[in-house]
N, C-alpha and C positions, 0 to 999 in steps of 0.2 A: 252434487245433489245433496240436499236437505237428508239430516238425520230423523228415522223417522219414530214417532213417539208415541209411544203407549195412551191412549183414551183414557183408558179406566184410570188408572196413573195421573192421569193431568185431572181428570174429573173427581178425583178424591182427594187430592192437593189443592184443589180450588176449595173443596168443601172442610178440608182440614184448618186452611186460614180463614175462611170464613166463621169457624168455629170458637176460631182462638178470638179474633177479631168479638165475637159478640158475649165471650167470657172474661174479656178484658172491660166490657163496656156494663156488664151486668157486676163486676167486682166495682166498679168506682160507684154506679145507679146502687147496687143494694150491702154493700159490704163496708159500710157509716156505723159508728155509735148512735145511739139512741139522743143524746144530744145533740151531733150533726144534724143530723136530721131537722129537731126540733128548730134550730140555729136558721138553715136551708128554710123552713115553712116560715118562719116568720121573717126574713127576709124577702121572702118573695111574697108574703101578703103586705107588709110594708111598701115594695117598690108598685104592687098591684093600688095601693091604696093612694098613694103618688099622684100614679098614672089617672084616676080616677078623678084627683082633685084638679088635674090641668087639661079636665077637660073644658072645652067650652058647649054651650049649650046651644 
C-alpha cells in the first residue's frame, strides 16, 4: 500500500517552487544595470526595425 501524504504539505511545496521559480525569473527580467538594459531596448528596436524593413507590401 502507498504511503500516504500530507495535502497541505504537498500544496505548499508546489507553491514554494513555484515561488522560487518566478523569483529566479524576476532576478534575471529586473535585477540589469541601467546600461543592460539600455543595450536590451535598443537591440530589440533594431531587430524590430529589421523586421519591418522585410516586409513586403
Amino acid at each position: 500500500m502507498a504511503e500516504p501524504i500530507n495535502l497541505n504539505k504537498a500544496r505548499k511545496a508546489r507553491a514554494k517552487t513555484a515561488g522560487q521559480t518566478e523569483a529566479a525569473e524576476n532576478r534575471i527580467r529586473f535585477g540589469r544595470a541601467k546600461g543592460e538594459k539600455a543595450i536590451a531596448k535598443l537591440d530589440a528596436e533594431r531587430v524590430r526595425r529589421d523586421l519591418d524593413g522585410k516586409k513586403r507590401d
